[in-house]
C-alpha positions in Angstrom: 25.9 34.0 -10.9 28.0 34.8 -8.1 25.2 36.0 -6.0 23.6 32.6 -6.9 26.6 31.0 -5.6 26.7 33.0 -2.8 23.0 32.4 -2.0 23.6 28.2 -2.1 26.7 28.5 -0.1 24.6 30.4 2.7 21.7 27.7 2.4 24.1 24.9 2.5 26.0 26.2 6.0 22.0 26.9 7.4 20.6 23.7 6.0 23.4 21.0 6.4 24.2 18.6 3.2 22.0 15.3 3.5 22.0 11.9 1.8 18.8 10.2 1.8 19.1 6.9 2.9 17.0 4.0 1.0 17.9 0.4 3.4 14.4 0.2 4.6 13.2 -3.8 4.6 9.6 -4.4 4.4 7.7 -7.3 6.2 5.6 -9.4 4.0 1.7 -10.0 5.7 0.0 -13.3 4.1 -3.6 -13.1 4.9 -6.8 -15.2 4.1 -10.9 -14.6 4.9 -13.0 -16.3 5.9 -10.7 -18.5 8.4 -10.8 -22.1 7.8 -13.6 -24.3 9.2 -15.4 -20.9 9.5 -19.1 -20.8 7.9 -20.1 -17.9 5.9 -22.2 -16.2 3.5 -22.0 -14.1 1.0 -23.8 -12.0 -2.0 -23.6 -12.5 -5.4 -20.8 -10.0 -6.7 -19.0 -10.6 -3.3 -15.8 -12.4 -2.8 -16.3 -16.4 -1.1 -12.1 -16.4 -0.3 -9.6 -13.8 -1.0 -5.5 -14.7 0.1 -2.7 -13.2 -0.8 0.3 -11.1 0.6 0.4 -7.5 1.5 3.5 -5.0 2.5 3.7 -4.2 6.2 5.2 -0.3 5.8 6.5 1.9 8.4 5.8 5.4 8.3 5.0 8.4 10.1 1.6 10.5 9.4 1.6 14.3 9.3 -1.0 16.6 9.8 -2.5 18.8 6.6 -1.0 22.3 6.0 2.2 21.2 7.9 5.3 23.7 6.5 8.8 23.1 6.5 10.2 26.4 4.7 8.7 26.5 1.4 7.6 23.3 1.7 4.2 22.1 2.8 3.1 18.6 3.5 -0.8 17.6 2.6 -1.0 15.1 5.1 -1.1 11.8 4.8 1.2 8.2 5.8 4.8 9.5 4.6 6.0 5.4 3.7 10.0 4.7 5.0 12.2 4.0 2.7 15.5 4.3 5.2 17.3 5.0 8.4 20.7 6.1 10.1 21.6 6.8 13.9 19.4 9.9 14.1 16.9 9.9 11.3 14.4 8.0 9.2 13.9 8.8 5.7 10.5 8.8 4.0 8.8 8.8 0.0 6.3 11.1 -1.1 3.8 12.2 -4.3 4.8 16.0 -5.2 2.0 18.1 -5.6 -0.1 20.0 -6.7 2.4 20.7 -9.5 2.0 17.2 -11.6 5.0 15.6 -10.8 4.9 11.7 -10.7 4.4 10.0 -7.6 7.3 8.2 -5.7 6.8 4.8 -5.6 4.8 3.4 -3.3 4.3 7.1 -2.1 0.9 7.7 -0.7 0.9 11.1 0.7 2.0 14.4 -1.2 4.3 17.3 -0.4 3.8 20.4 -2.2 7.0 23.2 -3.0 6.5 26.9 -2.9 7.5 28.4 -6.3 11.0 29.5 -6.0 11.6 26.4 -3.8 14.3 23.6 -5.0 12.9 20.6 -6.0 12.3 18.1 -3.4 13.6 15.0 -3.0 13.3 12.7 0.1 11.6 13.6 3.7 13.6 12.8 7.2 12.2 12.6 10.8 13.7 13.0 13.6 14.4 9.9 15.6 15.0 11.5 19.0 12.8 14.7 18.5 9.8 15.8 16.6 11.8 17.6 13.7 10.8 17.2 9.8 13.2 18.0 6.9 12.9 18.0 3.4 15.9 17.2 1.3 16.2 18.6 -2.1 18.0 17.4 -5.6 20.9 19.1 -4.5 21.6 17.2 -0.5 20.6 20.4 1.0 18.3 19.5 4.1 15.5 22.3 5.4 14.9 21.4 8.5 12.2 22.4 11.7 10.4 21.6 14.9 7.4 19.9 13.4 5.0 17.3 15.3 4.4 13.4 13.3 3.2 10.4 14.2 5.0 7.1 13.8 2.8 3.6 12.8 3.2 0.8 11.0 0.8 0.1 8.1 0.1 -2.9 5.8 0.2 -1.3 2.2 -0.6 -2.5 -1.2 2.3 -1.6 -3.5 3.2 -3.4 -7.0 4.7 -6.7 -5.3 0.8 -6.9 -3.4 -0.8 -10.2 -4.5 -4.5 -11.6 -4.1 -6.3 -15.0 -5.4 -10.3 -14.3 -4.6 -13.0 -16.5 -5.7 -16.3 -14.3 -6.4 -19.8 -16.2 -5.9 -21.6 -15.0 -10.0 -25.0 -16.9 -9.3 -26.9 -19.9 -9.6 -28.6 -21.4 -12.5 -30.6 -24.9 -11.7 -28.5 -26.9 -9.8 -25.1 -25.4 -11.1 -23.6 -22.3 -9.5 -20.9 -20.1 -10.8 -17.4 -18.8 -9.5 -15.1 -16.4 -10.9 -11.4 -16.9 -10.0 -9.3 -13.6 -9.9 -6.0 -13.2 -9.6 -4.3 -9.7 -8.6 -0.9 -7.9 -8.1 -0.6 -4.0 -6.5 -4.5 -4.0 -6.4 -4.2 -4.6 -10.6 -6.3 -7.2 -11.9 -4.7 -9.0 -14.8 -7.6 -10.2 -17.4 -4.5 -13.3 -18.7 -5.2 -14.4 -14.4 -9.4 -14.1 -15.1 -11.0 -17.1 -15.0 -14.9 -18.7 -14.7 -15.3 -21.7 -13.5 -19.3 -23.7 -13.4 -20.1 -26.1 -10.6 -22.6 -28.9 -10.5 -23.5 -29.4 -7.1 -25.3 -33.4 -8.5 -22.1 -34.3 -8.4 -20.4 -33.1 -4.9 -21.3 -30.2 -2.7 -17.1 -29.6 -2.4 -16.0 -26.8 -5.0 -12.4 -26.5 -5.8 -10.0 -24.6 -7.4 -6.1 -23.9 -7.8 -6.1 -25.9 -3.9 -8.6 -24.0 -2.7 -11.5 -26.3 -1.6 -15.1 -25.2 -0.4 -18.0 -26.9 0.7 -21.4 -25.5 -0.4 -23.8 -25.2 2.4 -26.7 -23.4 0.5 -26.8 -21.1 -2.8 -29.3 -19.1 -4.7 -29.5 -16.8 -7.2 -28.6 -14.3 -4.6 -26.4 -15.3 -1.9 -24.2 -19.0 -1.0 -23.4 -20.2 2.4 -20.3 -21.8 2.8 -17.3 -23.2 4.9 -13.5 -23.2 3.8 -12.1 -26.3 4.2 -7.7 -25.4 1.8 -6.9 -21.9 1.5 -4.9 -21.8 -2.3 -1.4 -22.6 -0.6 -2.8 -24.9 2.3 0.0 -27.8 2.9 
């Protein structure tokens, strides 16, 4: 026991102590395709509209086999979840061992077996210089080369609205309406929806408003005219 002590102490002088920080603030993306007033076509099975909101994440990507002690990063975009006056602090998916993945975390970093469990990643904001910080605020720390970018990211708080082309039959077509959060789709947010195009060659639903150009039983051609959350 006192060798134990004596052995944390040491790592603790070498190390340095280290609180990972978690006041990262993520930019929210809203997207829509096809643009509006912009004719298209598409296959059956293939989305006519899809608009929704994704999570623009910084991060920095690090290069496979990467070690940092008896750590080793399996490359990958390392998301941020905070920051200081020196470092940025990053999530991760431990691995190989089984452990569950961090949320949000899309790239894994893998402990040697004697090594202290992991618990947040830092980078250097004036030099290229990875650390791993453990469970206990110990940080290992060395020279090791990353790459900062900026990503958009679908996480839990993700959402999407698509409307999928399912076919024609006669003069009816048929569009499914789906509805999406963190890349999930919820069956309660599934809906299918028939269309006589006799009655008007505009196709709408929850705002969203088509005009049909063409369809068959394999493909429609179509402009946008409202996006779901058009004014």
């Amino acid at each position: 026991m006192r060798w134990a002590g004596f052995v944390l102490a040491i790592a603790a002088f070498l190390c340095g102590c280290a609180t990972p920080q978690y006041n990262q603030t993520v930019d929210v993306e809203q997207y829509s395709n096809p643009p509006l007033g912009v004719v298209a076509t598409v296959r059956v099975g293939d989305e006519m509209l899809a608009q929704g909101n994704i999570q623009r994440q910084q991060g920095i990507s690090v290069s496979p086999g990467t070690t940092v002690s008896g750590y080793t990063f399996h490359g990958g975009f390392y998301i941020q979840t905070g920051f200081d006056d020196e470092w940025t602090y990053h999530s991760f998916a431990l691995g190989p061992r089984g452990a569950v993945a961090a949320p949000g975390g899309t790239a894994f970093l893998g402990a040697g077996a004697f090594m202290d469990p992991p618990m947040s990643i830092r980078a250097g904001k004036a030099e290229q210089r990875l650390c791993v910080i453990t469970v206990f605020n110990l940080a290992s720390c060395r020279d090791r080369g990353f790459e900062r970018s900026t990503r958009s990211v679908s996480s839990e708080n993700s959402f999407q609205q698509t409307l999928i082309y399912s076919g024609r039959i006669g003069n009816r077509i048929n569009i499914s309406y789906r509805e999406s959060t963190g890349n999930m789709a919820r069956p309660a947010f599934t809906n299918d929806v028939e269309y006589d195009l006799n009655e008007s060659s505009i196709i709408g639903y929850r705002g969203a408003e088509l005009r049909v150009i063409d369809a068959t039983n394999t493909s429609i051609t179509y402009e946008v005219i409202r996006n779901f959350n058009t004014p």
